[in-house]
C-alpha positions as CSV (number, residue, x, y, z in Angstrom):
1,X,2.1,42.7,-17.7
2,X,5.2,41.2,-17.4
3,X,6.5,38.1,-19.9
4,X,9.7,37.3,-17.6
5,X,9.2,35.3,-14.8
6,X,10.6,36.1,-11.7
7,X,14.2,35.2,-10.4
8,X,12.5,32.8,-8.0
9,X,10.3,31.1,-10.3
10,X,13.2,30.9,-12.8
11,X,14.9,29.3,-10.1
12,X,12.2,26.5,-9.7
13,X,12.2,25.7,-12.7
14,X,15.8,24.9,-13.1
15,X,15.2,23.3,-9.6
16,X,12.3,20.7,-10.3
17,X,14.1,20.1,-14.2
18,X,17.1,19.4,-12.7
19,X,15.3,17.1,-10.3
20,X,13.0,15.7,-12.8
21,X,16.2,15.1,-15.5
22,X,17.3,12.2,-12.6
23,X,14.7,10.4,-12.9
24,X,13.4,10.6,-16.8
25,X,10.9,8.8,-18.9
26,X,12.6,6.0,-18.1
27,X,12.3,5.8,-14.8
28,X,8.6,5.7,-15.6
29,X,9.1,3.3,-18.6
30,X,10.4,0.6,-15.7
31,X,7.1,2.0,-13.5
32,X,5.0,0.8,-16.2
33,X,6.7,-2.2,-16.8
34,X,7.2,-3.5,-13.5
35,X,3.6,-1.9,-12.7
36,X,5.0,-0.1,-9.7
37,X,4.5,3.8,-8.0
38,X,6.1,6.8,-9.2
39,X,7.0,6.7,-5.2
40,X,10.4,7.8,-5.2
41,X,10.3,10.8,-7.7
42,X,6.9,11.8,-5.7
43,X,8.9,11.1,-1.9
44,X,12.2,13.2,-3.2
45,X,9.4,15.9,-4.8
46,X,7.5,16.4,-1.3
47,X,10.7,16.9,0.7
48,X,12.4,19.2,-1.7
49,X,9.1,21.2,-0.8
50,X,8.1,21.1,-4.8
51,X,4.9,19.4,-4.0
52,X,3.9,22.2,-1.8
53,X,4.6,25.6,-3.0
54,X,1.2,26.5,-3.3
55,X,0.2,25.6,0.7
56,X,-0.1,28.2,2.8
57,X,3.5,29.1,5.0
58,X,1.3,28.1,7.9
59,X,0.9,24.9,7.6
60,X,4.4,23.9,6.3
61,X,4.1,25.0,2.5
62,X,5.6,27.5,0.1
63,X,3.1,30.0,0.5
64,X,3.3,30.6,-3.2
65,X,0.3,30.1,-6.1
66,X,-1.0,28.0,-9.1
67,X,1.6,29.6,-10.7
68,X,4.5,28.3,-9.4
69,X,2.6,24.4,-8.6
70,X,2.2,24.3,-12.7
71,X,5.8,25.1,-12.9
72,X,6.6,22.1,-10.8
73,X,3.7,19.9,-13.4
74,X,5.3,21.4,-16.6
75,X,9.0,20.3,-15.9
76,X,8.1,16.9,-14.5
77,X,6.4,16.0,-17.5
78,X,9.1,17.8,-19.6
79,X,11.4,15.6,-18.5
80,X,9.3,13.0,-19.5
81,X,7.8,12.2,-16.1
82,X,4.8,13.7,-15.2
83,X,2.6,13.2,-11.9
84,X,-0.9,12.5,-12.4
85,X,-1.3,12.7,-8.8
86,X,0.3,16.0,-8.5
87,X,-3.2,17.7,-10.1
88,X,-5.3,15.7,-8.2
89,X,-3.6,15.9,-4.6
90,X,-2.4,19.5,-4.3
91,X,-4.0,21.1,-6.8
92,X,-7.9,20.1,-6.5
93,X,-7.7,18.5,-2.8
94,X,-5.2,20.9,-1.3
95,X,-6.9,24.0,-3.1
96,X,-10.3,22.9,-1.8
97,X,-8.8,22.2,1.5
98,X,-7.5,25.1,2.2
99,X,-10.3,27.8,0.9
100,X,-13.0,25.9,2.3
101,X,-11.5,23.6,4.7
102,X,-12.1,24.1,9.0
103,X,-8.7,24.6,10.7
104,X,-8.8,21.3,12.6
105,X,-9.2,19.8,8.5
106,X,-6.6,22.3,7.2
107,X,-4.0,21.1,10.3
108,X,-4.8,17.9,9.6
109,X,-4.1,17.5,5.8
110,X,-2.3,20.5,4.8
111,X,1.0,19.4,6.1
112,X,1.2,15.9,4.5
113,X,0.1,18.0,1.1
114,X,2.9,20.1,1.4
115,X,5.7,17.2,2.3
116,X,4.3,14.8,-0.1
117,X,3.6,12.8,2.8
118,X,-0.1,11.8,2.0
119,X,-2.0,11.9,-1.1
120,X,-5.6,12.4,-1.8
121,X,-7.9,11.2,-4.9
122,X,-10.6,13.2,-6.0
123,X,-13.6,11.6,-6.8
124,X,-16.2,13.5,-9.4
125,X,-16.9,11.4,-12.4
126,X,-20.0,8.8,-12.5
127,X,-21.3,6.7,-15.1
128,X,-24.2,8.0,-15.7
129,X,-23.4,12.1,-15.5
130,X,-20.4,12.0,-17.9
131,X,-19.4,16.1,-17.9
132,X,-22.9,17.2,-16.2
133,X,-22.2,17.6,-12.9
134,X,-25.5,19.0,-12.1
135,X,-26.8,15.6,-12.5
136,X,-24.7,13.4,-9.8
137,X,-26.1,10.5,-7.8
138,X,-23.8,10.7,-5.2
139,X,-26.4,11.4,-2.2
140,X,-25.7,11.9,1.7
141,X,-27.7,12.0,3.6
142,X,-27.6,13.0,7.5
143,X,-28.4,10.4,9.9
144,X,-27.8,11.5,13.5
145,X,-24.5,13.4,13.6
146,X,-23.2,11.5,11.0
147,X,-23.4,11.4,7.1
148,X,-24.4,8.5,5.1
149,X,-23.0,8.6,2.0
150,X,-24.2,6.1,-1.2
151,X,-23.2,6.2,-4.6
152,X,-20.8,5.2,-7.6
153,X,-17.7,6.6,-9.2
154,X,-15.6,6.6,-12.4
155,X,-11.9,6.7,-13.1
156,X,-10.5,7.9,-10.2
157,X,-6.8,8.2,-10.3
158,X,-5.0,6.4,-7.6
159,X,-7.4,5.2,-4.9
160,X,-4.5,2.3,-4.6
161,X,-2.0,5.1,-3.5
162,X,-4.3,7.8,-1.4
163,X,-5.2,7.9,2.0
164,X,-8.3,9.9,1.3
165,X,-10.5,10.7,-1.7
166,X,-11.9,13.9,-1.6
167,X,-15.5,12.8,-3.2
168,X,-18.2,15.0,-4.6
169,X,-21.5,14.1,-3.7
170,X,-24.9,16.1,-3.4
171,X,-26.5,16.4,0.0
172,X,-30.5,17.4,0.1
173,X,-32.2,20.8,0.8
174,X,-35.3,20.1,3.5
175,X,-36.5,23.4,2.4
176,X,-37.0,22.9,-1.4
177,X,-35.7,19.2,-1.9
178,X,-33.0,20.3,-4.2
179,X,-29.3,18.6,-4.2
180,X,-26.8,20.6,-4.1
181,X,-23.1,19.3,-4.3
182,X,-21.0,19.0,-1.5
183,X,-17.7,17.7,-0.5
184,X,-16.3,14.6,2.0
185,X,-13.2,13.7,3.1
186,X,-13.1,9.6,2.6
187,X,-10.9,6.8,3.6
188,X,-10.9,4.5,1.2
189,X,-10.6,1.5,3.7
190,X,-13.9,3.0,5.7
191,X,-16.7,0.3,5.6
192,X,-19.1,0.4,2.4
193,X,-16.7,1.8,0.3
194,X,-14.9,-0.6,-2.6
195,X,-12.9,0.0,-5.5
196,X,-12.0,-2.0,-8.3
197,X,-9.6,-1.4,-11.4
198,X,-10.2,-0.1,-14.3
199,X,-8.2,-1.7,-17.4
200,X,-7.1,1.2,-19.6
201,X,-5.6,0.4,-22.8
202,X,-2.5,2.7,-22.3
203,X,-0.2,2.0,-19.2
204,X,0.6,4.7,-16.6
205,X,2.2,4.3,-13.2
206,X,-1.4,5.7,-12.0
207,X,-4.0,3.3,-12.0
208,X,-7.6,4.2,-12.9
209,X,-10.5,3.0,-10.4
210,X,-14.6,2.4,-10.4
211,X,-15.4,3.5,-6.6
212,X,-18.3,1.6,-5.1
213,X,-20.2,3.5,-1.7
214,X,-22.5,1.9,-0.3
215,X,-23.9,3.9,3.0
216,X,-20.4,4.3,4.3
217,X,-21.0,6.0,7.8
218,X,-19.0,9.3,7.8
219,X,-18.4,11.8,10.9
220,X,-19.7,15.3,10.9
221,X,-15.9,16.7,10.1
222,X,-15.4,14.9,6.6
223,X,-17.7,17.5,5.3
224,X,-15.4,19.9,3.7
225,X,-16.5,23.6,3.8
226,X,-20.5,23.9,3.9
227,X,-23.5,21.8,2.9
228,X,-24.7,24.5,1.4
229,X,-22.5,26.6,-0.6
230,X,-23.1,24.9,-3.9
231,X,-20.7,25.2,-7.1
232,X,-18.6,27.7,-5.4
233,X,-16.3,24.9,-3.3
234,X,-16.2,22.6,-5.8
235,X,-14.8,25.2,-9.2
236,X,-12.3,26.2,-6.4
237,X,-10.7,23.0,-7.2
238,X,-11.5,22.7,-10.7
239,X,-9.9,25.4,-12.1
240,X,-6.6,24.3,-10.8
241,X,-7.5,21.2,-11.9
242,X,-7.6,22.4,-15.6
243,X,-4.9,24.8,-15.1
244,X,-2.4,22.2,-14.4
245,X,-3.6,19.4,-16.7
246,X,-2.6,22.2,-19.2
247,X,0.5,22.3,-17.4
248,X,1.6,18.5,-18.1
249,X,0.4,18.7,-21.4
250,X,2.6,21.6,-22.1
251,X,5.3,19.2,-20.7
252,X,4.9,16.2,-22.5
253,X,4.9,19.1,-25.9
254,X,8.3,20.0,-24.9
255,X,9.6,16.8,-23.9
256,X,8.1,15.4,-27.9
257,X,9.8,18.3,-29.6
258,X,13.0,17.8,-27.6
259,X,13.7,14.1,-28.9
260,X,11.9,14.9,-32.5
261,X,14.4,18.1,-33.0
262,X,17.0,15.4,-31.2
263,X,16.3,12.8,-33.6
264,X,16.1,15.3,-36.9
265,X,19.6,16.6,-36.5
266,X,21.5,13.2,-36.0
267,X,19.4,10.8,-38.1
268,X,20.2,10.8,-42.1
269,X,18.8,9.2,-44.6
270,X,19.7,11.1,-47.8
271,X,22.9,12.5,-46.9
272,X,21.5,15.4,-45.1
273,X,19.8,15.2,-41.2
274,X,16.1,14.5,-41.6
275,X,15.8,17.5,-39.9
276,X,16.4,19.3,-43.0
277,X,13.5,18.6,-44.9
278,X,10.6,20.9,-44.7
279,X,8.4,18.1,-44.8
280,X,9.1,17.2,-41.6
281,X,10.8,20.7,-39.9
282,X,7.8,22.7,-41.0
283,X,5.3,20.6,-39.0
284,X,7.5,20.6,-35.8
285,X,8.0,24.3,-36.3
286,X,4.3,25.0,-36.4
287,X,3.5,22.3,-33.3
288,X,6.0,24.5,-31.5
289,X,4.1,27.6,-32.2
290,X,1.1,25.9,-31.1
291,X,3.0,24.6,-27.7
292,X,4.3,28.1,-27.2
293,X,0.9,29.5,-27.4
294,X,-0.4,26.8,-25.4
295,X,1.9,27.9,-22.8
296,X,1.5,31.7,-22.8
297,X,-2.5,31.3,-22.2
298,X,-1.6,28.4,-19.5
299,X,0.6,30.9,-17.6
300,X,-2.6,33.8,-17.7
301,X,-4.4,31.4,-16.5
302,X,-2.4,30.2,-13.5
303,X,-1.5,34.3,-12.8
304,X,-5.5,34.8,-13.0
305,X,-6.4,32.3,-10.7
306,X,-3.5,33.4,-8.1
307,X,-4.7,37.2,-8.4
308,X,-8.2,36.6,-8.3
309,X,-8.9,37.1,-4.4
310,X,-12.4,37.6,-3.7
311,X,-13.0,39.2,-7.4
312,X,-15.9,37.5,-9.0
313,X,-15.1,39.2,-12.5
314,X,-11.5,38.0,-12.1
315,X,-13.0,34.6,-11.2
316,X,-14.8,34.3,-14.1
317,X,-11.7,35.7,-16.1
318,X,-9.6,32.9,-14.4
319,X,-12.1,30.4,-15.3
320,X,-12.7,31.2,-18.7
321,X,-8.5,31.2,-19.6
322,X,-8.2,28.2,-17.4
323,X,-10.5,26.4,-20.0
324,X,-8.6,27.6,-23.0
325,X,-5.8,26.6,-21.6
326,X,-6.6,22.9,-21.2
327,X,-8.1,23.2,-24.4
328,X,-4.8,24.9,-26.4
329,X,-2.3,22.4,-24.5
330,X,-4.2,19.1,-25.1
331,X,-4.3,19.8,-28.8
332,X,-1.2,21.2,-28.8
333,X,1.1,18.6,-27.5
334,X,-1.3,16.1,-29.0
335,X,-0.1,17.3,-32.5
336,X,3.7,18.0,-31.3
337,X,3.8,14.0,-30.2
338,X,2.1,12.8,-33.5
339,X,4.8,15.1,-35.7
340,X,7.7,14.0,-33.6
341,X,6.3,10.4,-33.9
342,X,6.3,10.9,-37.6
343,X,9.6,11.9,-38.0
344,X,10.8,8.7,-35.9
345,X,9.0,6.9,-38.6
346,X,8.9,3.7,-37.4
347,X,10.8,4.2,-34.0
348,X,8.7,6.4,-32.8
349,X,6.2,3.5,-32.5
350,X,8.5,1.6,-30.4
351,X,9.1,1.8,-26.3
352,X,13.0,2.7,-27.0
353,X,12.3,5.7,-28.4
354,X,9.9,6.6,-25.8
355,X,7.5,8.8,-27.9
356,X,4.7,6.7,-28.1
357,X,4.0,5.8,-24.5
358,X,2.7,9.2,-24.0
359,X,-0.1,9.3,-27.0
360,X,-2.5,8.0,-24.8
361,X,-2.6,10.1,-21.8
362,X,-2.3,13.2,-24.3
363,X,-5.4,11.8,-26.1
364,X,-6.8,11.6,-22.0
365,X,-6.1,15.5,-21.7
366,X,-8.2,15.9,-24.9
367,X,-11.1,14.0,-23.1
368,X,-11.0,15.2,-19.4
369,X,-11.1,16.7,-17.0
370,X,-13.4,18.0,-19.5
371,X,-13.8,17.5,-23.0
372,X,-12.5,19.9,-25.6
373,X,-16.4,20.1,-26.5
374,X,-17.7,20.9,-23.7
375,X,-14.8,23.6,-23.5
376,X,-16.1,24.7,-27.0
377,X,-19.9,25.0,-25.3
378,X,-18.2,26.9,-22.6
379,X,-16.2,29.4,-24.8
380,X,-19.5,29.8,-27.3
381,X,-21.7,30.7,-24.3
382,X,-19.9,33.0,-22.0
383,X,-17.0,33.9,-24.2
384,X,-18.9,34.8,-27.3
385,X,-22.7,34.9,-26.0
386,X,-24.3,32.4,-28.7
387,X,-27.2,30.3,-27.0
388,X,-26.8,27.6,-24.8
389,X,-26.9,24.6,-27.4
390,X,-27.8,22.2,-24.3
C-alpha cells in the first residue's frame, strides 16, 4: 500500500490544474450567466487527452484507470470548474462501452470519448422508481430485428450537448416474463424520442432534462453488451459513476477551503486576520480533516475499481468504498463550503466571491447519484450485516 502517487499521476495532476487554473470559476460564472457550454474547457480537455486516460490505448486513449480519470474530475473542480459531463460521458458511458460494448460499438464511440469529440448522456432516473432501479418502466421490446423502446426519464444531464444517451431500460424474459435491465445506445434526434428542460433552482452550465420515448425504433446494434446479463453491465458504470462524483466533490472541498483560508488571512476586522479566531479556524480545520478523509477513501476506491479484474470479492470491495466515498465527499465539501461561506459572512452569499454558486450542486452530490440514505441502507446491509430495512 502505497500513499504517494506515482510520478505520472503527480504529473496529471499538475497538468489538468494548470489547465483548469485558465479557465476558473469564472469562466463558469460567465457560462451560467450567458447560459452557454463549458465547450471550450471540455474541447482543450479532450485534445490534451485528459478526457481519455482511462480508454483503452487501442482506441486512441490513455490506457490508464478510474484512478487517474478522478484525478482529471478532482482538479477541474478544484479550480473551481468541474464537468458534470465528465462522469457521465467517460466515466459511466465509456466504462460501459468498453467492458460490455461489441468491437464495431467500441470503434465507433471509444475514439470520440477519448478526444472529447462526442459526448454521451446517461439515462437511468424515472419518476416513478426514484433510487429502485429494480422497478424501471423503461420496456423494449423486440419487434423484427429491431428494438422498440417506450418509456420516460428524469434529470438527465446534457441531452442538449450529447450525441447519444446511453439509456437503461428493461427488456422481457419469454421464458419466465421477468424484466431484466438492459442498455441502448440512443440518438436523441431519433423519432419518438423528446426532451424538455427541467428548471433547477441553482444554475450550472449543464442543463437538467425529462426524456420522453415513445416506441422509438432502434437497430439491433444499440443494444449494448447482452439482453441478458442483468445488473452486472449496468454497476460497471455505476461505480465509476460514484467514484467520480466523489471526485468533484472533493474538488469543489478544496477549491471552498482555498478562498476561506484566502479570505481568513487578508480580511481584518479586529486588528488581527479573521483567520485567527478559533471560531472560525477551528471549523475550517476540522472540514479539512473531513475533505482529507474524504479523499483518502475516494482514492481506495478508484485503486479498487482499477485492480478489480474479474475478482468478484474485489468487486464487491470496490463497490462498497465506492459508496463511502460518495457518501464522505458529499458531506464533506458540503460542510467545507458552508464554513468557508461563513467566514465570508455576508460575501460569501454573493456571486463575487464565488462561494455560493456551488452549494447547490454540493447539496446534488448529497442526493444522487444515490442518496446518502440509501448509501446508509447499503453500508448497514452488506457492510455491517443488519436486516434489510426495505
Amino acid at each position: 500500500m502505497d500513499f504517494v502517487e506515482s510520478p505520472e499521476q503527480q504529473m496529471l495532476r499538475s497538468a489538468v490544474a494548470e489547465l483548469a487554473g485558465r479557465y476558473g470559476r469564472d469562466y463558469v460564472a460567465e457560462k451560467v450567466r450567458t447560459d452557454g457550454r463549458t465547450t471550450e474547457l471540455w474541447a482543450e480537455a479532450g485534445r490534451l487527452g485528459y478526457l481519455g486516460v482511462a480508454v483503452p490505448e487501442e482506441y486512441g486513449g490513455g490506457g490508464r484507470g478510474i484512478y487517474e480519470l478522478h484525478i482529471v474530475g478532482e482538479e477541474l473542480a478544484a479550480a473551481g470548474c468541474p464537468l458534470l459531463l465528465l462522469v457521465v460521458s467517460p466515466a459511466i458511458c465509456g466504462t460501459v462501452i468498453a467492458t460490455f460494448g461489441t468491437e464495431e460499438q467500441r470503434k465507433q464511440w471509444l475514439p470520440g470519448f477519448a478526444d472529447g469529440s462526442l459526448k454521451m448522456a446517461f439515462a437511468i432516473t424515472e419518476p416513478d422508481a426514484g433510487s429502485n432501479s429494480h422497478r424501471l418502466s423503461t420496456v423494449a421490446r423486440r419487434d423484427g430485428g429491431d428494438w422498440l423502446l417506450s418509456g420516460r426519464k428524469v434529470f438527465i444531464s446534457g441531452v442538449d450537448e450529447a450525441d447519444s444517451v446511453l439509456v437503461v431500460g428493461r427488456t422481457e424474459d419469454a421464458r419466465t416474463g421477468t424484466l431484466k435491465p438492459c442498455l441502448f445506445v440512443v440518438p436523441p434526434d431519433a423519432a419518438g424520442v423528446e426532451y424538455r428542460p427541467i428548471e433547477m433552482a441553482f444554475a450550472a452550465p449543464e442543463k437538467q432534462f425529462a426524456l420522453f420515448l415513445d416506441e422509438v425504433r432502434l437497430p439491433a446494434d444499440a443494444l449494448v453488451g447482452s439482453a441478458d446479463a442483468g445488473l452486472l453491465q449496468l454497476f460497471a458504470g455505476l461505480n465509476p459513476e460514484r467514484i467520480m462524483v466523489a471526485a468533484q466533490a472533493n474538488g469543489i472541498g478544496r477549491y471552498a477551503l482555498d478562498r476561506a483560508v484566502r479570505y481568513g488571512r487578508e480580511r481584518q476586522v479586529w486588528d488581527v486576520p479573521v483567520g485567527a479566531h478559533q471560531g472560525l479556524a477551528h471549523p475550517l480545520a476540522q472540514a479539512k480533516i473531513e475533505v482529507e478523509l474524504a479523499r483518502l477513501m475516494t482514492q481506495k476506491a478508484a485503486a479498487l475499481y482499477d485492480r478489480a479484474g474479474t475478482d468478484p470479492a474485489l468487486h464487491a470491495a470496490a463497490g462498497e468504498a465506492a459508496n463511502m466515498a460518495k457518501y464522505a465527499a458529499a458531506e464533506a465539501a458540503g460542510h467545507a463550503l458552508d464554513r468557508a461561506i461563513q467566514i465570508h459572512g455576508g460575501n460569501g452569499m454573493t456571486v463575487e466571491y464565488g462561494l455560493a454558486p456551488y452549494w447547490g450542486g454540493i447539496r446534488a452530490a448529497q442526493i444522487a447519484p444515490v442518496s446518502r440514505e440509501m448509501i446508509l441502507n447499503f453500508v448497514a446491509q452488506h457492510s455491517l450485516g443488519l436486516p434489510k430495512s426495505y
